[in-house]
N, C-alpha and C positions, 0 to 999 in steps of 0.2 A: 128615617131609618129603614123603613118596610118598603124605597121606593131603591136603596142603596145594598140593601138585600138579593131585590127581586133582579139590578144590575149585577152583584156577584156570582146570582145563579145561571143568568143565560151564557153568561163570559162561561163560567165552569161546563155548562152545555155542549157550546161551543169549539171548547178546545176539546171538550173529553169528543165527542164527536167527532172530531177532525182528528185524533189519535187515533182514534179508533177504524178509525177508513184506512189508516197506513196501519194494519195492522200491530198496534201498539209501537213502530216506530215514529219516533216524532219525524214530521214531513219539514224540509229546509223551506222555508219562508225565502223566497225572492221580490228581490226587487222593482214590483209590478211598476210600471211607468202609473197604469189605468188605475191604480189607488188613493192616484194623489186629489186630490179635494179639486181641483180645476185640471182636468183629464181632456186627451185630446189623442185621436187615434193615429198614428204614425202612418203613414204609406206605404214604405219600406217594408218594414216592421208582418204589415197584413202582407203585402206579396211575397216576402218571403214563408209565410205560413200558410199564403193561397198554396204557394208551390211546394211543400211537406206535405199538405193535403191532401189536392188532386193528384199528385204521385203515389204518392204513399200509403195515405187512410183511406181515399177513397175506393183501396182494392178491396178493401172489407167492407166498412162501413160509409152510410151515405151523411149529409147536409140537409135535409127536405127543407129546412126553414130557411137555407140562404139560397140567393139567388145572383147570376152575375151582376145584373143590373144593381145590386146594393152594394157593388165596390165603389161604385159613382158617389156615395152618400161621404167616402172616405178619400176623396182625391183623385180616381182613377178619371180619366176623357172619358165618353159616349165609345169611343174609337178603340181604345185601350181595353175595355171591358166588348166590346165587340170581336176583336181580336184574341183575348184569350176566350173566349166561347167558343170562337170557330176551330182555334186549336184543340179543344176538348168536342170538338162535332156538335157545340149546343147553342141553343138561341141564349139570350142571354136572359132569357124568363124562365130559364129551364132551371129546375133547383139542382142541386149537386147529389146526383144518386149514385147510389155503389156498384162497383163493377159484380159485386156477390151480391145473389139473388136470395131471399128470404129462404128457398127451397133448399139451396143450397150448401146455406150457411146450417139449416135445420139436421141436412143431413150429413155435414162435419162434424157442427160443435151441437147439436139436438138439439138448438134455439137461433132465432133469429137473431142478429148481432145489434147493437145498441149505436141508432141515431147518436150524432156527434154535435147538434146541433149546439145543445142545448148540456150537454154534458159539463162543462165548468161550471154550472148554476145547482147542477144534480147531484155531486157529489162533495161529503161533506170537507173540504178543505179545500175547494177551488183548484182555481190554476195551481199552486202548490202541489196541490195532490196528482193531476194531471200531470205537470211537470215532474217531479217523479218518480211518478209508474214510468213513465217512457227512458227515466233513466238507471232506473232501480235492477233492473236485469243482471246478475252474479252470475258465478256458482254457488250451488247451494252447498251451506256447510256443513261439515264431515257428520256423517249421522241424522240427516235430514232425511226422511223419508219421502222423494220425490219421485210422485207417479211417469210411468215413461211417456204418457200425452200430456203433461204438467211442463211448464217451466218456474224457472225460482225467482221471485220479486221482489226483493225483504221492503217494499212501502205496499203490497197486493195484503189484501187480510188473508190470514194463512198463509203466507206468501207463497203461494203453488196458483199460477194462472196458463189460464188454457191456450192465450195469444203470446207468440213468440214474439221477439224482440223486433219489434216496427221497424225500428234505425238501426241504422250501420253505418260507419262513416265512410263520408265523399257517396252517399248512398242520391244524391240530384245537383246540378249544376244551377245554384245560386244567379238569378237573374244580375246582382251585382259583383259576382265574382265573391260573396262572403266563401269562406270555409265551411264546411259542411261537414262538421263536427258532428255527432249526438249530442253532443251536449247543445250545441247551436240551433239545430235541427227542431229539438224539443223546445227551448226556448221559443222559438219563432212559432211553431202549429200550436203552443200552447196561447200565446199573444194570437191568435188567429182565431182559436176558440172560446177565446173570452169574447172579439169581436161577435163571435156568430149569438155566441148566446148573448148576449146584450149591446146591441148596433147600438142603441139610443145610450148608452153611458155615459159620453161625452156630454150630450145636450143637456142628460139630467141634471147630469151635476154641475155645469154650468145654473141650470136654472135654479136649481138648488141656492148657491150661490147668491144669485140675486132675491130670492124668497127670504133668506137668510137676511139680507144686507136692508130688503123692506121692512122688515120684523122689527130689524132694530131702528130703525127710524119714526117704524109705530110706537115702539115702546117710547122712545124718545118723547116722543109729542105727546100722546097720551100722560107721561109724567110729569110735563109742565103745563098741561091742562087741570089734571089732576092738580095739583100743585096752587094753581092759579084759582081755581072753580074754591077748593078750600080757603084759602086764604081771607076770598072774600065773604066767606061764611064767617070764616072765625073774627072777620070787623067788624063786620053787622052784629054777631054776639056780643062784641066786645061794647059796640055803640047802645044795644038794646041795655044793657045792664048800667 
């Protein structure tokens, strides 16, 4: 009971948390591929959100934990990740820094802007939550008191945020010709930043898996040993008597 308890509290934690980051709007739950119990990182999927990215976020914010060379870990040639380095002027050891400068960013918005690295892991409702804020941008409604350096974000808490609307549609030209929707747009850098912040996902939970599938072959055995180890206890009692 106290073990079925202490499971209804963190559920309760967790969703009140995740309400609470979209500012008391409930966040729309999509349909992560990377959720599913045997995950596996798309190709596609990561270069179209390489290219949301380095267009787009990296005017503000930077990557420091990815590097070109970690596309290779998700299907990209040596060749392929060497060419878009060169196209961004970078080695491919070079992490993905922002075009705005700490000083800069200090003396727009009076702080430094927020690594992106690691951002899906940081906040509480994940990719959901991410997904959207980037799509959450209105008008605000009649009576809203919205400052004139503020824009309106009904999933932002307060929904008054300081960064303008990132997307706009047909805002990059889709390496495979998709549509470059906002709503596409955000879907893909969103899938892009789950990547960043956890490259190893896939492996884990692969490995996961097979930990899983060991466990129950231990218990297996284990219970016809148990089984077996008893049994002959209880003939030998049975003979001693």
């Amino acid at each position: 009971m106290k073990k079925l308890l202490s499971l209804l509290t963190i559920f309760t934690l967790v969703a009140s948390q995740s309400f609470a980051a979209s500012g008391g709007v409930a966040l729309p739950e999509q349909p992560w591929a990377f959720k599913n119990v045997k995950a596996d990182w798309d190709k596609e999927k990561i270069y179209r959100g390489y290219q949301v990215a380095t267009q787009v976020c990296l005017a503000c914010h930077g990557f420091k934990y990815i590097k070109h060379r970690d596309l290779m870990k998700v299907g990209f040639t040596e060749a392929e990740v060497k060419k878009l380095a060169e196209e961004m002027e970078m080695s491919i050891d070079d992490t993905f820094k922002s075009a705005l400068s700490d000083e800069d960013a200090i003396a727009v918005y009076a702080k430094p802007l927020p690594d992106l690295s690691v951002m899906n892991k940081a906040r509480p409702g994940g990719a959901d939550y991410t997904h959207a804020l980037l799509t959450g941008y209105e008008e605000a409604p009649a009576g809203f008191n919205l400052p004139d350096s503020g824009y309106y974000n009904k999933y932002f808490p307060g929904h008054v945020i300081a960064m303008p609307a990132p997307l706009s549609e047909g805002q990059i030209d889709y390496f495979d010709g998709t549509n470059a929707s906002v709503a596409q747009m955000a879907k893909d850098v969103t899938y892009f930043m789950q990547w960043t912040a956890e490259p190893e996902l896939a492996e884990r939970q692969q490995l996961g898996v097979y930990v899983l599938l060991y466990v129950f072959i231990l218990a297996v055995l284990l219970y016809f040993t148990k089984k077996r180890i008893w049994s002959d206890v209880k003939r030998k009692r049975e003979g001693d008597e």
